[in-house]
C-alpha positions as CSV (number, residue, x, y, z in Angstrom):
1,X,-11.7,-24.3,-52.2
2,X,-9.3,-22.8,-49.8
3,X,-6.3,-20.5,-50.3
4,X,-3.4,-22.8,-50.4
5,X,-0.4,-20.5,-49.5
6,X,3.3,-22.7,-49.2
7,X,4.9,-21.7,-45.6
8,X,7.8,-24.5,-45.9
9,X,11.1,-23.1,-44.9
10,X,9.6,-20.0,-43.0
11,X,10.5,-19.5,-39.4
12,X,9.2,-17.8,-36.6
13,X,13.0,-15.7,-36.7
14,X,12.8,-15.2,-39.5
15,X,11.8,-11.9,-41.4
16,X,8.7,-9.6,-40.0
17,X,7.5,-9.5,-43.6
18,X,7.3,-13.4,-43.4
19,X,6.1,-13.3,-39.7
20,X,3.6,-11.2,-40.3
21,X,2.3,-13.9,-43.6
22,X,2.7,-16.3,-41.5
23,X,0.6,-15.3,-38.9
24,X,-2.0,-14.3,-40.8
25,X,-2.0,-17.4,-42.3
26,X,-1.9,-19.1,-38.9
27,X,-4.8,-16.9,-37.6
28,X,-6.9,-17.6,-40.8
29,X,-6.8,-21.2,-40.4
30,X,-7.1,-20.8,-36.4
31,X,-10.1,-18.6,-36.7
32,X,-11.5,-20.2,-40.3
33,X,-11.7,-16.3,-41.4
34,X,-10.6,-15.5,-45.1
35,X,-7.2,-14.1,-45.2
36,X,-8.2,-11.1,-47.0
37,X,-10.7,-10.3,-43.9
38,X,-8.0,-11.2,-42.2
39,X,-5.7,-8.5,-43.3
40,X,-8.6,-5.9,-43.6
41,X,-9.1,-6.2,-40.2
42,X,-5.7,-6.0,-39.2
43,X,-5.5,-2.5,-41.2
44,X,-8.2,-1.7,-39.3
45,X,-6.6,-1.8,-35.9
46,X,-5.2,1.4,-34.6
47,X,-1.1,2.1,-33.7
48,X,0.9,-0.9,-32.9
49,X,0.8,-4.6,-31.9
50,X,-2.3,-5.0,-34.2
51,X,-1.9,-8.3,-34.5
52,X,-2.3,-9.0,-31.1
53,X,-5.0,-6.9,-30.7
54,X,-6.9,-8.3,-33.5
55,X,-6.4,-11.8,-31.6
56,X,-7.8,-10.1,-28.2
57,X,-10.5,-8.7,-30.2
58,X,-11.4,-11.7,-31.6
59,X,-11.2,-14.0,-28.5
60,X,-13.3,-11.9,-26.6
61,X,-15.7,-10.8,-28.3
62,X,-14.8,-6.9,-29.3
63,X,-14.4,-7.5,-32.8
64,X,-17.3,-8.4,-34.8
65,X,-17.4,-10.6,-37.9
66,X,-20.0,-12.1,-40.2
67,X,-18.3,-15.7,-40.1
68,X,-17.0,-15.3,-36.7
69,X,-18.6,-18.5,-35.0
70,X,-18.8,-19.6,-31.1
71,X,-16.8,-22.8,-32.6
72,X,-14.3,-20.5,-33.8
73,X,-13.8,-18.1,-30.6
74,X,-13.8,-21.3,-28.6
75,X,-10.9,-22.6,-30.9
76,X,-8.7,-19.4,-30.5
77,X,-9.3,-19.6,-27.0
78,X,-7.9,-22.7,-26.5
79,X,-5.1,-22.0,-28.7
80,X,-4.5,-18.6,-26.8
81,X,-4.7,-21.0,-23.1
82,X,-2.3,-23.4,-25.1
83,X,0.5,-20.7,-25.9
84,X,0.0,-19.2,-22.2
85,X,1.2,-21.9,-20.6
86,X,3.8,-22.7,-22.9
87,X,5.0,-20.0,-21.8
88,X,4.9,-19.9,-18.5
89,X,7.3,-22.9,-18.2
90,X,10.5,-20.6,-18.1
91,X,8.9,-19.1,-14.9
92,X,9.0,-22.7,-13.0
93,X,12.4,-22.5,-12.8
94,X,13.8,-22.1,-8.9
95,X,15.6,-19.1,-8.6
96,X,17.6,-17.3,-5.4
97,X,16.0,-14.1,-5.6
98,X,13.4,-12.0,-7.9
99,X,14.6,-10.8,-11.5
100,X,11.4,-8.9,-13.2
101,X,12.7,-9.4,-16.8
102,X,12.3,-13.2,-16.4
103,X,8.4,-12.4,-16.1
104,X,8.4,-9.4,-18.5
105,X,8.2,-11.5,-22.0
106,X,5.2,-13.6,-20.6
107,X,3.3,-10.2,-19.2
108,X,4.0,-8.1,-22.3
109,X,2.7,-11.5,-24.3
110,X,-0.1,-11.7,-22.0
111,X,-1.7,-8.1,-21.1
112,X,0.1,-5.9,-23.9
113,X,-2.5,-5.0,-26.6
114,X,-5.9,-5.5,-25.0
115,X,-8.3,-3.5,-25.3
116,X,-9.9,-3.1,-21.7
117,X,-7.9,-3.0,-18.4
118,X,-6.8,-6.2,-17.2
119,X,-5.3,-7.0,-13.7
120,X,-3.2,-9.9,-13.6
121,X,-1.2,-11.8,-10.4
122,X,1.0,-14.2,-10.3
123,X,1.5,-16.4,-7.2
124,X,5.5,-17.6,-6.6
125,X,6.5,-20.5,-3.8
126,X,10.1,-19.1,-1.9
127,X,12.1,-19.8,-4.3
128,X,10.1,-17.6,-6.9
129,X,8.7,-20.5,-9.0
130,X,5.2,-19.5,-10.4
131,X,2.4,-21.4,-8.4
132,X,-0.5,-20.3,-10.6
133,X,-0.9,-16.8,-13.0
134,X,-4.3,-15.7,-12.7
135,X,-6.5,-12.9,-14.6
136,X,-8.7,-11.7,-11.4
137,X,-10.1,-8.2,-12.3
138,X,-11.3,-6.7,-15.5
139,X,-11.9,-2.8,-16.1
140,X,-12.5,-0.3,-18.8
141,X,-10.0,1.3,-21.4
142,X,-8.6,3.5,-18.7
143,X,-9.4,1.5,-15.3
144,X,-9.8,-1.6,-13.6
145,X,-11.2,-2.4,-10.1
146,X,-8.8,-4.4,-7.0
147,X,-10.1,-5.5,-4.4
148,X,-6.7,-6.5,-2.0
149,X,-9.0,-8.9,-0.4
150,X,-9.6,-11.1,-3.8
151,X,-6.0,-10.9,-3.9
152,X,-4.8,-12.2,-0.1
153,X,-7.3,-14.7,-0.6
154,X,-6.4,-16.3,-4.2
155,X,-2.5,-15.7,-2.9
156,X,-3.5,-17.5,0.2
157,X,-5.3,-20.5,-1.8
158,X,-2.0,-21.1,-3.5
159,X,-0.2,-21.3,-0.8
160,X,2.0,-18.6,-2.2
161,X,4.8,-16.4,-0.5
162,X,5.2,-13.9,-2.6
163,X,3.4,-12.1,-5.4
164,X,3.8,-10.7,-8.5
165,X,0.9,-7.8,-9.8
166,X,0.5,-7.1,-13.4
167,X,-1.8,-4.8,-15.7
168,X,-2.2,-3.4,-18.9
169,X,-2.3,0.2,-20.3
170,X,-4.4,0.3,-23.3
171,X,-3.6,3.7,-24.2
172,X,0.1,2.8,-24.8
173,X,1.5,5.1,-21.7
174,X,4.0,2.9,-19.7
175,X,3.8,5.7,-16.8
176,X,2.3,4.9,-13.8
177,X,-0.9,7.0,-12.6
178,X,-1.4,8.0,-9.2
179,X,-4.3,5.5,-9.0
180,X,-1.5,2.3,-9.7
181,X,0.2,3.4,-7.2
182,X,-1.9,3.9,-4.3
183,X,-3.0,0.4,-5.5
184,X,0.6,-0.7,-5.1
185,X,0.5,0.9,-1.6
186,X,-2.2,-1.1,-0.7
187,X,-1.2,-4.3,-1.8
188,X,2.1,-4.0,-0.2
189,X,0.8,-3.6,3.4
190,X,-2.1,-6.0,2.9
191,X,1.1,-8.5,1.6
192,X,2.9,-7.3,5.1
193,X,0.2,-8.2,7.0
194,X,-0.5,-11.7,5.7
195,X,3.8,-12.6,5.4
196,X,3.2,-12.7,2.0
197,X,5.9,-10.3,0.2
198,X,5.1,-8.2,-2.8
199,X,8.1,-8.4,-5.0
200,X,6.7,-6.0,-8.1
201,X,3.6,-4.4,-9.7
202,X,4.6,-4.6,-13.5
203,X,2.5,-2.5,-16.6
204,X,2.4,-3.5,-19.8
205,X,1.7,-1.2,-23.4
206,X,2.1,-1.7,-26.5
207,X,5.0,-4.3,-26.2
208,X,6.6,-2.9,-23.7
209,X,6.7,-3.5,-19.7
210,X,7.6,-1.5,-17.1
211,X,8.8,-2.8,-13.1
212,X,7.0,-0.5,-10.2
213,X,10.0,-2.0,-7.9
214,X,12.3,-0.4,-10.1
215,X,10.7,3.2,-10.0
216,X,11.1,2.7,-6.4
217,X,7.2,2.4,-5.5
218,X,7.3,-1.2,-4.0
């Protein structure tokens, strides 16, 4: 018989003690697990945000269970598509001009916490309303491939006239490296080229999100 745990009267504001219940809860009936695999295998995850990267783990196949099915990963999945575009509706909102921490909950939600490199962009109309957000390059813990090309064209698909670039640090260091910022560089004049502007390159660790346009490298 299953564990029958009462939630009534919790909240997602309410306190982290009753978040993190609740969420396990939630993930146990997403994910059909037991809860007390559940919160074994959240011990198990190193530093911070283990939650989420239990749920990356999970979803793509990293963490390994006995009763971990393909039903299962395919339910998560959608439920992880379903709370990606929820929220992405604050970011179809017209605006006059680009403000990075509108898109800094939904790329610290989306990238923060994975365990491999992962080079997201997002494609904005002219008044910075978000056309499409798109995963386009996946890399190892300390490096992903971009190819500008994959980029112009996917931004050119969408019709889009500007761009916002995205990735994750999985070793929790918001700094950028050398290497994000020549990609940066070549972004910005392959953008230039096409009349498509670059507004930011944003990095995301460990809950936290950092704007290249602010550091002064776009």
């Amino acid at each position: 018989m299953d564990e029958q745990i009462p939630i009534k009267g919790w909240s997602y504001e309410g306190t982290a003690a009753n978040q993190s219940v609740l969420a396990t809860v939630t993930l146990s009936r997403v994910s059909g697990l037991p809860i007390a695999d559940i919160t074994r295998l959240l011990d198990e995850q190193p530093g911070s945000m283990r939650l989420d990267k239990l749920i990356r783990g999970l979803a793509n196949g990293d963490i390994k269970h006995p009763s971990w099915t393909d039903a299962a990963r395919a339910r998560l999945n959608a439920s992880i598509t379903l709370h990606s575009l929820a929220a992405q509706e604050p970011l179809r909102q017209p605006s006059s001009s680009y403000d990075w921490r509108l898109f800094e909950s939904f790329i610290v939600a989306e990238l923060s916490g994975g365990s491999r490199e992962t080079f997201m962009a997002l494609f904005l109309d002219t008044h910075y309303w978000l056309l499409s957000a798109e995963v386009l390059f996946m890399g190892s813990v300390d490096s992903a491939p971009v190819y500008t090309r994959v980029v112009a064209s996917r931004a050119l698909a969408h019709q889009a006239t500007s761009v916002v670039v995205a990735h994750n640090h999985p070793s929790g260091v918001l700094k950028p490296s050398h290497s994000d910022v020549s990609v940066t560089e070549k972004l910005s004049k392959a953008r230039m080229l096409l009349d498509i502007r670059l507004c930011d390159d944003l990095i995301a660790a460990e809950g936290h999100c950092v704007s290249l346009r602010n550091l002064g490298f776009v």
